[in-house]
C-alpha positions as a Markdown table, in Angstrom:
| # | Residue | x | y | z |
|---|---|---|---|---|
| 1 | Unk | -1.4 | -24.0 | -36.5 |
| 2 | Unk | 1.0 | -24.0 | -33.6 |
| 3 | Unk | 3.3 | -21.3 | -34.9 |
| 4 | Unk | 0.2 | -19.2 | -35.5 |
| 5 | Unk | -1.1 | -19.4 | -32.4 |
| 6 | Unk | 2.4 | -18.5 | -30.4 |
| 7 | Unk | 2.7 | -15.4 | -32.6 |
| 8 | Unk | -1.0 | -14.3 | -32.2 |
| 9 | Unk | 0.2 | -14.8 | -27.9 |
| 10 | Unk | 3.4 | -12.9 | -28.4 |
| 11 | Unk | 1.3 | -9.8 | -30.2 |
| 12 | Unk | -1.2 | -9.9 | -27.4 |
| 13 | Unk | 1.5 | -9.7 | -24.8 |
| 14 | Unk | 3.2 | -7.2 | -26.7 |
| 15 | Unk | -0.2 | -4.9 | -26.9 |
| 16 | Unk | -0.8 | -5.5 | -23.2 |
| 17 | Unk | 2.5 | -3.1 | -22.6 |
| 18 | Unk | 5.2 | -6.2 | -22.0 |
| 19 | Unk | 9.1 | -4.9 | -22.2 |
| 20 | Unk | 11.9 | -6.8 | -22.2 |
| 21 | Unk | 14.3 | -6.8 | -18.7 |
| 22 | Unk | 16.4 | -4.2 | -18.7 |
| 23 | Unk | 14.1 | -1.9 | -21.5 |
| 24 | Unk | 10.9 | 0.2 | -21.2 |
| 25 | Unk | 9.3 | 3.6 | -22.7 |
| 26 | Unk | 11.9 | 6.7 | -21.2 |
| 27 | Unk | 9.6 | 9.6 | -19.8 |
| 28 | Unk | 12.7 | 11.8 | -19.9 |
| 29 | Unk | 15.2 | 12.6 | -17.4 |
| 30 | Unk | 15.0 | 14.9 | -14.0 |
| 31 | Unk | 17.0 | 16.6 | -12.0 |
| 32 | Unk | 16.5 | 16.5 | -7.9 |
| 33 | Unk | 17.9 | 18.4 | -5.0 |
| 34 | Unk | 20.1 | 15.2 | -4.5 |
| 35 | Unk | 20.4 | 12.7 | -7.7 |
| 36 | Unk | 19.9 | 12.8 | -11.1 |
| 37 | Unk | 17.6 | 10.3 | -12.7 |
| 38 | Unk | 14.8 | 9.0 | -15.3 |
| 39 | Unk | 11.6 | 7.7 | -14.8 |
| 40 | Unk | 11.4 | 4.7 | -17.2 |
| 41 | Unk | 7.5 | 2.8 | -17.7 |
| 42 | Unk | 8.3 | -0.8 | -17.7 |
| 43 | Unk | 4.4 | -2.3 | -18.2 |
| 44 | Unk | 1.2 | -0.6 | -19.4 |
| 45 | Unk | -1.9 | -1.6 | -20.3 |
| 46 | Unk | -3.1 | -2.4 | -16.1 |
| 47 | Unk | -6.2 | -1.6 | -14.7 |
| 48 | Unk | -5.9 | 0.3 | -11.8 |
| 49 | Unk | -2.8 | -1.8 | -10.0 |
| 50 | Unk | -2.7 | -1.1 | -6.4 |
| 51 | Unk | 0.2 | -3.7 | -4.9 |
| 52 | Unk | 3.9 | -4.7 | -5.7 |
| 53 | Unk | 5.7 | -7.2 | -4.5 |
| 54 | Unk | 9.3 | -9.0 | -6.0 |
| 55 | Unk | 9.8 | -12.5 | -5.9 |
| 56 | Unk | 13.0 | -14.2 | -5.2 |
| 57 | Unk | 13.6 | -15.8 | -8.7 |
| 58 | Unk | 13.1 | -12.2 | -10.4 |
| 59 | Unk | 9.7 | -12.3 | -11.3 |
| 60 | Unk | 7.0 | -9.7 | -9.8 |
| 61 | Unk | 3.2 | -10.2 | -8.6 |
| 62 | Unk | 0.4 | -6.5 | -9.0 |
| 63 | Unk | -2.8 | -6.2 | -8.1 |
| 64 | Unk | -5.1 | -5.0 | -9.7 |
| 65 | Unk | -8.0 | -3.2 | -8.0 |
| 66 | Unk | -10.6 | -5.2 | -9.9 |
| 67 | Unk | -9.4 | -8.1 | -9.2 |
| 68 | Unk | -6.6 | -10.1 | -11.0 |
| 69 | Unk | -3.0 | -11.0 | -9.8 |
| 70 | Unk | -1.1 | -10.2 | -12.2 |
| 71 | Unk | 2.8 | -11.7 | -13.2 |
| 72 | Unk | 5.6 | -10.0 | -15.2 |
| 73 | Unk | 8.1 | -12.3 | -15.5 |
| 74 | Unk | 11.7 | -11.2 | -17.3 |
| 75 | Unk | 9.4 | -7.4 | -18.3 |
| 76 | Unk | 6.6 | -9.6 | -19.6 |
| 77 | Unk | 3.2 | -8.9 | -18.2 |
| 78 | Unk | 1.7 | -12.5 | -18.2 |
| 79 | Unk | -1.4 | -12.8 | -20.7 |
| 80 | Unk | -3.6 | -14.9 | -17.7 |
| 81 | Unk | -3.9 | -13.9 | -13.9 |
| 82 | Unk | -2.9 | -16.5 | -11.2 |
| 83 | Unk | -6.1 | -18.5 | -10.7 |
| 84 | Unk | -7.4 | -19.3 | -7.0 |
| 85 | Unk | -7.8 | -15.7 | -5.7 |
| 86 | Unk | -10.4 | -15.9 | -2.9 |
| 87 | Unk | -13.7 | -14.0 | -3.9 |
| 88 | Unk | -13.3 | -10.6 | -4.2 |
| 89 | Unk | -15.9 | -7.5 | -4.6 |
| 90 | Unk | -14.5 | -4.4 | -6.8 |
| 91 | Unk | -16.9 | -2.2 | -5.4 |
| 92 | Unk | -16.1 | 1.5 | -4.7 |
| 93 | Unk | -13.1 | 2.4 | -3.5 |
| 94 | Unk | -12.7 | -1.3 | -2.7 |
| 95 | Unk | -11.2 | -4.5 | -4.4 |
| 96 | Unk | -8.3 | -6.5 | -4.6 |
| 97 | Unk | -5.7 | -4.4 | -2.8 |
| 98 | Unk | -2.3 | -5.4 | -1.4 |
| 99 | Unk | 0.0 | -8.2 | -1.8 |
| 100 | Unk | 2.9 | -9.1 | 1.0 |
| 101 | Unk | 5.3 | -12.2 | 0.8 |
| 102 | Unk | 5.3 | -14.3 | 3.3 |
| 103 | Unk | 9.3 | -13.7 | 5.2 |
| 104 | Unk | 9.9 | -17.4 | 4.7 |
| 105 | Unk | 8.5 | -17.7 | 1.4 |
| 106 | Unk | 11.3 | -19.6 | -0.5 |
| 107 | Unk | 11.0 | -22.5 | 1.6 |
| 108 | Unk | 6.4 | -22.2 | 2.2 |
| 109 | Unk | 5.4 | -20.0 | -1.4 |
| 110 | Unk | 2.5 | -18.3 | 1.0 |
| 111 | Unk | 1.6 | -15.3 | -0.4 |
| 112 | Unk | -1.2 | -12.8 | 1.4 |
| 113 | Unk | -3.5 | -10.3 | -0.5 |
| 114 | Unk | -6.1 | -7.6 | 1.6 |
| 115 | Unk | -9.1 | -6.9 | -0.4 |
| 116 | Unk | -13.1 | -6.3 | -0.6 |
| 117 | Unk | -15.1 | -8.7 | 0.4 |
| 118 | Unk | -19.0 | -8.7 | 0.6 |
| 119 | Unk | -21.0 | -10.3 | 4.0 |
| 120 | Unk | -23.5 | -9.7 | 6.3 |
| 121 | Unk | -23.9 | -5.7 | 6.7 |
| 122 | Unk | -22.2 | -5.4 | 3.6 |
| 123 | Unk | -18.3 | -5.1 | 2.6 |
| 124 | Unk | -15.3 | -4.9 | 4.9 |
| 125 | Unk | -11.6 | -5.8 | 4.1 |
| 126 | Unk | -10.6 | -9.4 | 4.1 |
| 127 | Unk | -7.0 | -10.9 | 4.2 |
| 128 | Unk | -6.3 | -14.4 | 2.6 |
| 129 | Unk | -3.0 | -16.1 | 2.0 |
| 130 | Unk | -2.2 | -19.1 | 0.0 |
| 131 | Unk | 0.5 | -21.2 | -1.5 |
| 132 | Unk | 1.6 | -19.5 | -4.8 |
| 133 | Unk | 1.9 | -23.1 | -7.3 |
| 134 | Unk | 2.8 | -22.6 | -10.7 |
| 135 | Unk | 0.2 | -20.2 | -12.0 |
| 136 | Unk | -2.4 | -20.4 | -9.4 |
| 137 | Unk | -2.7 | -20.4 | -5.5 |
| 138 | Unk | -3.3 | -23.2 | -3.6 |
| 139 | Unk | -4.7 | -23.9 | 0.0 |
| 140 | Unk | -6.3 | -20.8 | 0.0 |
| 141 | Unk | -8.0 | -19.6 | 3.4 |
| 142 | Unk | -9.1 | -16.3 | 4.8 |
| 143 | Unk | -7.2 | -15.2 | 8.0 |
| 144 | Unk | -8.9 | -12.2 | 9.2 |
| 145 | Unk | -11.9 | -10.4 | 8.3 |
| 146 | Unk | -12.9 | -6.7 | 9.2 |
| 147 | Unk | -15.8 | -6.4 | 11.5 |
| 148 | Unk | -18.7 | -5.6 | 11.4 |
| 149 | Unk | -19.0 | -4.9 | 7.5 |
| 150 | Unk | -20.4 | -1.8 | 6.4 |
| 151 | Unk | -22.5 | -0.9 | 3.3 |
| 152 | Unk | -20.6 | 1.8 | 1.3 |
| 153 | Unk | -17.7 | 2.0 | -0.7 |
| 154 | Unk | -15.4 | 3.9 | 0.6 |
| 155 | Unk | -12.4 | 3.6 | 3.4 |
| 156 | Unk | -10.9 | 0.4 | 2.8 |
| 157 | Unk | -7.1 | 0.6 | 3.3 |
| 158 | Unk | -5.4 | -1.3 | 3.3 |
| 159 | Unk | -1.7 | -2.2 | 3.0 |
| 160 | Unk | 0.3 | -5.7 | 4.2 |
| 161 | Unk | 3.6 | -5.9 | 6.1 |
| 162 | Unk | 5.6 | -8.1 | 8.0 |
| 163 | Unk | 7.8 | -6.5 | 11.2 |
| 164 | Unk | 10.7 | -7.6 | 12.2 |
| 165 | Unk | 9.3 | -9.6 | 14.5 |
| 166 | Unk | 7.4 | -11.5 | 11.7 |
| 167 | Unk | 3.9 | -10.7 | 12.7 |
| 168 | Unk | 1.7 | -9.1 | 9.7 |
| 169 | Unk | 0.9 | -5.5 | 10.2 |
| 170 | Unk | -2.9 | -4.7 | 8.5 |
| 171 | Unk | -3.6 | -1.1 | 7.6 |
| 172 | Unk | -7.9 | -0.7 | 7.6 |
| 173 | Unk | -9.8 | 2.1 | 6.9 |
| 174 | Unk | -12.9 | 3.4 | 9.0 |
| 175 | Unk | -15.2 | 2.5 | 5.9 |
| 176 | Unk | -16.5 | 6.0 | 5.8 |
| 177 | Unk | -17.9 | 5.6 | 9.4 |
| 178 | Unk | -16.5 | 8.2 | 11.9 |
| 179 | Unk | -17.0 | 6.5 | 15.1 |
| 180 | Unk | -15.3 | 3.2 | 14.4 |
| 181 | Unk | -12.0 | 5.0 | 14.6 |
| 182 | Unk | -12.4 | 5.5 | 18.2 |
| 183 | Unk | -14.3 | 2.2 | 18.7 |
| 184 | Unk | -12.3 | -0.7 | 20.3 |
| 185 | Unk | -15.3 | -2.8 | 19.5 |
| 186 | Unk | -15.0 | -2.6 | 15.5 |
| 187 | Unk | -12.4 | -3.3 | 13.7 |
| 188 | Unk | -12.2 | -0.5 | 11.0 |
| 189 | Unk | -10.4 | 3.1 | 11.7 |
| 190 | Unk | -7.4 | 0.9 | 13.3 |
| 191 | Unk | -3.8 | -0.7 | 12.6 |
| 192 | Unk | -4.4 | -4.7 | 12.8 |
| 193 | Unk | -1.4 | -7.4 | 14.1 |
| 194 | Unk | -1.9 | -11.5 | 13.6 |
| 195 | Unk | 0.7 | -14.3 | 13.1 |
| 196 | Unk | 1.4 | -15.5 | 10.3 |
| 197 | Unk | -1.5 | -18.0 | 10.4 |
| 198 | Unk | -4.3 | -15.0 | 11.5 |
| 199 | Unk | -3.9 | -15.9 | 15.3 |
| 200 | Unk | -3.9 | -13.4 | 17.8 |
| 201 | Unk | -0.2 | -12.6 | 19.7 |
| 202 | Unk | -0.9 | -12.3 | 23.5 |
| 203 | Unk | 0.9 | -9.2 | 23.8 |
| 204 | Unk | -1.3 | -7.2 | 21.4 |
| 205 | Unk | -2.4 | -4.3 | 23.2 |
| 206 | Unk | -5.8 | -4.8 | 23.9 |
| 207 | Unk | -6.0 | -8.8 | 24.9 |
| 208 | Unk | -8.1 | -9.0 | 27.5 |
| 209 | Unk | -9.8 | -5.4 | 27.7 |
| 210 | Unk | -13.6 | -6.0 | 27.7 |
| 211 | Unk | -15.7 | -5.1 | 24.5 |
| 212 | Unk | -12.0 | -4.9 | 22.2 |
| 213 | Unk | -11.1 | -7.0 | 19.2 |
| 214 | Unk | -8.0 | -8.0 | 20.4 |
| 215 | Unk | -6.4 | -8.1 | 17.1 |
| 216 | Unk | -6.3 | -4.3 | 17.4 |
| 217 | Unk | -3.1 | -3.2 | 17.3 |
| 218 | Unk | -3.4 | 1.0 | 16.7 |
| 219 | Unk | -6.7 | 2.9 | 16.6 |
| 220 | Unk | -8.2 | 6.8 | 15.6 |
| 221 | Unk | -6.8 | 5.9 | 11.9 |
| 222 | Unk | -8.7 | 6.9 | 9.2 |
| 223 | Unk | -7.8 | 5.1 | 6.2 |
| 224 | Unk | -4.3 | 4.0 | 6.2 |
| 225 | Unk | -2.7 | 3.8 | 2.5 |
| 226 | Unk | 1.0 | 3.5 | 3.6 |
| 227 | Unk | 2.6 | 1.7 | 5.4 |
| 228 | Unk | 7.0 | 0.9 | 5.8 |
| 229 | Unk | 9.7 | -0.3 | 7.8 |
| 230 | Unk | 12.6 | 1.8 | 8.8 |
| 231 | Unk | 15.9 | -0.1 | 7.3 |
| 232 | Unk | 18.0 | 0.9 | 10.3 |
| 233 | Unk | 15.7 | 1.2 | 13.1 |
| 234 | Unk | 12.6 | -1.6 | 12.3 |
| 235 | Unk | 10.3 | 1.0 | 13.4 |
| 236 | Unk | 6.7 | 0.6 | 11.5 |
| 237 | Unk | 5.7 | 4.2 | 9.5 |
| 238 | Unk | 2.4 | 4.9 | 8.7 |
| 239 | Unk | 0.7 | 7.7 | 6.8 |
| 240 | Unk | -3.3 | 8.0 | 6.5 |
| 241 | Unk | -5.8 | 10.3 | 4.5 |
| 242 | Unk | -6.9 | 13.2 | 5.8 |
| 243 | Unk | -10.8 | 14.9 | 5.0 |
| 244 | Unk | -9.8 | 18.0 | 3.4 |
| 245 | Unk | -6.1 | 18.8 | 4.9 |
| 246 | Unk | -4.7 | 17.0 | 7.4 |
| 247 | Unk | -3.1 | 13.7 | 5.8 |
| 248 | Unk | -0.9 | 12.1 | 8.4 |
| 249 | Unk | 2.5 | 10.3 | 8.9 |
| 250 | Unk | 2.9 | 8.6 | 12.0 |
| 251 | Unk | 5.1 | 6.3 | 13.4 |
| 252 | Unk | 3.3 | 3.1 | 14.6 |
| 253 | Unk | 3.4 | 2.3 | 18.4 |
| 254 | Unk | 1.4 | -0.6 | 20.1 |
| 255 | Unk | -2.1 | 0.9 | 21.5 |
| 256 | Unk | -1.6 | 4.6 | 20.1 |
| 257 | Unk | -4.8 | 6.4 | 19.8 |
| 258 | Unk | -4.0 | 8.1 | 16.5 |
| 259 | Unk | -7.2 | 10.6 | 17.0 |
| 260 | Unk | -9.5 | 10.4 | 14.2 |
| 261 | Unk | -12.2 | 11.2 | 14.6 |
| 262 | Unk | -11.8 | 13.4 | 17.9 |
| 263 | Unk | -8.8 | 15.6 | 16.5 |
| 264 | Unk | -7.8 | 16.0 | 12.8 |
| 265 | Unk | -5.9 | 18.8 | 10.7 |
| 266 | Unk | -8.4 | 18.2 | 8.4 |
| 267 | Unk | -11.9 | 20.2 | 7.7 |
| 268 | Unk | -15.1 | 18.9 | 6.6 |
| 269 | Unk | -15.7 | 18.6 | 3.1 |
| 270 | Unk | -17.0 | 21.5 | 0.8 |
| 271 | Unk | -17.7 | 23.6 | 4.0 |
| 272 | Unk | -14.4 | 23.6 | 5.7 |
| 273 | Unk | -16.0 | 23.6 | 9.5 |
| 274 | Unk | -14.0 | 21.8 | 12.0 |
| 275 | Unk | -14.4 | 18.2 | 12.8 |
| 276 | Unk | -14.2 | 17.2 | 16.6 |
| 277 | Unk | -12.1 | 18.8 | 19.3 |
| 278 | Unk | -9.5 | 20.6 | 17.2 |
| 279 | Unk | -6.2 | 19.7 | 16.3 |
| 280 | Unk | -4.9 | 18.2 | 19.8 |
| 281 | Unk | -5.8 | 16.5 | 23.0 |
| 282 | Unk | -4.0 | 14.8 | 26.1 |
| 283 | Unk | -3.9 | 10.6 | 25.3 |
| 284 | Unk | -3.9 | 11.2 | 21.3 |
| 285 | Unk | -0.5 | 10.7 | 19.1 |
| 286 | Unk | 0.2 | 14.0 | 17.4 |
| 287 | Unk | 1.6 | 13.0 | 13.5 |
| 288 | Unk | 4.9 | 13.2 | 12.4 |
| 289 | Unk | 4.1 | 15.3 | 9.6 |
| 290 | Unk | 0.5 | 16.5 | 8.3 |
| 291 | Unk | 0.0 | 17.7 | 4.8 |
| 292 | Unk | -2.6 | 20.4 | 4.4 |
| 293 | Unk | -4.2 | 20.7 | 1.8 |
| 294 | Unk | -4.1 | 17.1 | 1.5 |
| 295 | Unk | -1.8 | 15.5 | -1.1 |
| 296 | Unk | -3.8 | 12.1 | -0.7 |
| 297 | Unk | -0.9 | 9.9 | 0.0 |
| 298 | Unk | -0.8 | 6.4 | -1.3 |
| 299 | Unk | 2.2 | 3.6 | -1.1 |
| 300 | Unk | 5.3 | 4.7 | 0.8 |
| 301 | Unk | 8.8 | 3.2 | 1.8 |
| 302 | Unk | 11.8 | 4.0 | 2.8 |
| 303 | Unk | 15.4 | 3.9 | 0.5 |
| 304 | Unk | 18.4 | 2.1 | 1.4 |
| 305 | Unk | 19.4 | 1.1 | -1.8 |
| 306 | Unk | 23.0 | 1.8 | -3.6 |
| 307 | Unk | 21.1 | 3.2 | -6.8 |
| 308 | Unk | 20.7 | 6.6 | -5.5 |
| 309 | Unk | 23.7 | 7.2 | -2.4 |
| 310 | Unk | 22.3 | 10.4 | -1.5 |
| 311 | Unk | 18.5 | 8.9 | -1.0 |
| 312 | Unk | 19.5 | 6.6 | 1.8 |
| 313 | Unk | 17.0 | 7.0 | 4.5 |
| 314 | Unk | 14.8 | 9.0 | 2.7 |
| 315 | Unk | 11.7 | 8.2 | 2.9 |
| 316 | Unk | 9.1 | 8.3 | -0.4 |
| 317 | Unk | 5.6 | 8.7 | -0.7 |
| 318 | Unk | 3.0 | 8.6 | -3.8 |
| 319 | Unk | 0.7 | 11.4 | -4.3 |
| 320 | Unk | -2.7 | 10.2 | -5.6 |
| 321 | Unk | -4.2 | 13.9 | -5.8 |
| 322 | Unk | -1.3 | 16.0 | -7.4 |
| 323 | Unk | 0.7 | 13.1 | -9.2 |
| 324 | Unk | 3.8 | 13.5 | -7.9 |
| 325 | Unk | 6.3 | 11.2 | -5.6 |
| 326 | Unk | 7.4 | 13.0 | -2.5 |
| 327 | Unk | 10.6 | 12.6 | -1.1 |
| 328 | Unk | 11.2 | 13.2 | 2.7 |
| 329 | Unk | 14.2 | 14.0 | 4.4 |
| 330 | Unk | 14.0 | 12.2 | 8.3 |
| 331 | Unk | 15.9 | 12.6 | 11.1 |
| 332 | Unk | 15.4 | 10.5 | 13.6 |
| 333 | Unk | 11.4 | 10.7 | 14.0 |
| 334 | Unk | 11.4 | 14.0 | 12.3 |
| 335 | Unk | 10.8 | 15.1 | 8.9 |
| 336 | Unk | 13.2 | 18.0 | 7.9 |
| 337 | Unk | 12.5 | 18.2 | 4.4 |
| 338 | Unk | 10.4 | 17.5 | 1.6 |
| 339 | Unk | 11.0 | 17.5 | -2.4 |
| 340 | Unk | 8.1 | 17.2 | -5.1 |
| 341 | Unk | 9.5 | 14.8 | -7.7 |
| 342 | Unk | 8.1 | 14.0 | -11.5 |
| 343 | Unk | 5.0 | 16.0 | -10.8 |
| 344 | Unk | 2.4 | 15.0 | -13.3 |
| 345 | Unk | 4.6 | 13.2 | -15.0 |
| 346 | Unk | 2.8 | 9.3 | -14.5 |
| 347 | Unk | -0.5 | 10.2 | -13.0 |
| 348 | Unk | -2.0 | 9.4 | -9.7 |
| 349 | Unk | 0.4 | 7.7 | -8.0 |
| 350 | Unk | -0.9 | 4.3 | -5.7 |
| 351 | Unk | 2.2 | 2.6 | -4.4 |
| 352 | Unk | 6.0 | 3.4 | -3.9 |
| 353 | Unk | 7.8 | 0.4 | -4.0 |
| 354 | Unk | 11.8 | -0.3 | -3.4 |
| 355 | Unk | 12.9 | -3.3 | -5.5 |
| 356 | Unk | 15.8 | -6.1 | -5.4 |
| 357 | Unk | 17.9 | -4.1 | -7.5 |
| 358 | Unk | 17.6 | -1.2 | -5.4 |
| 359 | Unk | 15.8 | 1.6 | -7.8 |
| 360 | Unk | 12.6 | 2.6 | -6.6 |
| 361 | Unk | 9.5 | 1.5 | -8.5 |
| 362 | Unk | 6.3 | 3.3 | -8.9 |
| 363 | Unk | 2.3 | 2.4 | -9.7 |
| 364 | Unk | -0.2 | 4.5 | -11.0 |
| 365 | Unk | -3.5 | 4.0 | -10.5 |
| 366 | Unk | -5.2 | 4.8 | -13.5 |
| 367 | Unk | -7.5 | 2.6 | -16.2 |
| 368 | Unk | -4.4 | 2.0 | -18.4 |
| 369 | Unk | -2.0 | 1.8 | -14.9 |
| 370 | Unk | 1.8 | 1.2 | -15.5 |
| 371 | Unk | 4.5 | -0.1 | -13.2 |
| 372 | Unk | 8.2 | 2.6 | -13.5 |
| 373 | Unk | 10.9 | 2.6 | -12.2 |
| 374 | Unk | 13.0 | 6.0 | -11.1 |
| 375 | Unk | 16.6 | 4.7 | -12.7 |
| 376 | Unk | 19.9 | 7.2 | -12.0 |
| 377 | Unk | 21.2 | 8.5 | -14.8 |
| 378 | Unk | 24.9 | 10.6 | -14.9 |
| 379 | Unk | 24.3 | 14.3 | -14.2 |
């Protein structure tokens, strides 16, 4: 009975899109301005991953936007989610969304995930961590919550990272809701920084300044779906949607009024009038680079890895709308070039990952959602 049950497990794993290390299903081979590679699917069969992240021992955790943690461990997408998750709401654009490694986690196993959560006034973004045990988390506890919540499903961010100086960076949309991007009084249309533990640093920009959440770290964002560190520099990147044109990447600076609502490339949907002001205005961060029409960026980091020489510093960005991975070409805080890679190829494309082994590693965000990896190949 035993036997029977293990091979009725391995067949399940095997239909849920598992692959051994090293193996996957080829998509064929491309040729780039710089490198020469092949976009290889690793796992199928997820439902609409939106996170990566690579544990130390080899194995990785995805989200997936309906909720479930999901492990592959050695190519194999584990048959049962980790257990514990805080409670999530898949509502919208919403659910469970990112997942970030604490910077010590060999020696504390926390583990923090940004998702959907519903309260009074509705949904907002949530961020919990907890202690990753086995094949559940443990000691589970939310550190910050986006206020006030707001009924609606769209806007919600929201990507996780830790700077250099090993406070978490939160990326929250403006839940649909114009104004709170210029609002210091909400939470939503800005850039968030906490410790570790969720506590406020007292050198966050707006400590102390009447009617602001001090956790505010940038605001005039409107829904922030990227979000990296420079290798060399340790500068935090950013890049935002847009309403019809006007998707932004900006470099993230403490108190930075980003503009949205009050200037924006973009147009208002289906009648292309303007929005706001225009385009500029004195005391608001022009981007680096704005996309228009709007590619609908999703997941982004930069390359440093030995896989592909010529990539280093290269930054790489997922394209949700027109399914391809752009790759830019920076120069100091400029973008001097831009390449469309494996258009169409994979489908809409949710985050851009660089792994351990230093190939880049892609999600797409579809109802059978894969994880592939970009893998150099001679030309």
């Amino acid at each position: 009975m035993k036997r029977l049950v293990a091979i009725f497990l391995l067949i399940c794993a095997l239909a849920a899109g598992a692959v051994s290390a090293g193996e996957g299903r080829s998509m064929g081979n491309f040729e780039s301005e710089e490198a020469a590679f092949k976009l290889v699917v690793l796992i199928e069969g997820l439902d609409h991953p939106w996170g990566l992240a690579f544990l130390p021992d080899g194995r990785m955790l995805v989200t997936e936007r309906s909720g479930q943690l999901r492990v592959i461990d050695n190519g194999v997408l584990g048959a049962e989610p980790i257990k514990g998750l805080p409670v999530i709401s898949s509502y919208g654009q919403g659910g469970l969304l990112d997942v970030a490694l604490h910077p010590d986690f060999e020696s504390n196993r926390l583990i923090y995930l940004s998702y959907a959560a519903a309260g009074s006034g509705g949904f907002g973004t949530e961020v919990a961590r907890g202690r990753l045990s086995g094949d559940r988390l443990e000691d589970v506890e939310v550190i910050f919550r986006a206020l006030p919540k707001f009924n609606g499903g769209r806007h919600f961010g929201s990507r996780l990272v830790f700077g250099r100086d090993g406070l978490l960076y939160i990326s929250l949309g403006d839940r649909g809701y114009r104004p709170n991007g210029q609002d210091l009084s909400t939470h939503p249309g800005s850039i968030i920084r906490l410790r570790d533990d969720g506590s406020v640093p007292k050198d966050n920009p707006f400590v102390g300044k009447p009617g602001a959440r001090p956790e505010i770290f940038t605001y005039g964002n409107r829904n922030v779906q990227g979000m990296t560190l420079e290798p060399d520099t340790g500068k935090l990147w950013a890049h935002e949607h847009g309403p019809q044109g006007g998707d932004e990447v900006n470099i993230v600076r403490a108190g930075t009024n980003y503009g949205w609502p009050t200037i924006t490339y973009g147009r208002n949907y289906g009648i292309g009038t303007r929005i706001g002001e225009g385009t500029q205005k004195n005391g608001m961060a022009q981007p680096v680079l704005q996309w228009t029409p709007s590619i609908a960026p999703s997941g982004m980091t930069f390359y440093d890895g030995d896989g592909f020489p010529n990539w280093k510093g290269n930054l790489f960005v997922g394209s949700l709308k027109f399914e391809y991975l752009v790759r830019l070409k920076v120069d100091e805080e400029r973008i001097v070039h831009q390449e469309k890679l494996i258009e169409g190829a994979l489908g809409r494309i949710r985050d851009v990952r660089q792994g351990p082994d230093g190939l880049i590693y892609l999600l797409s965000d579809e109802s059978n959602g894969v994880i592939a990896r970009l893998e150099p190949v001679e030309p």
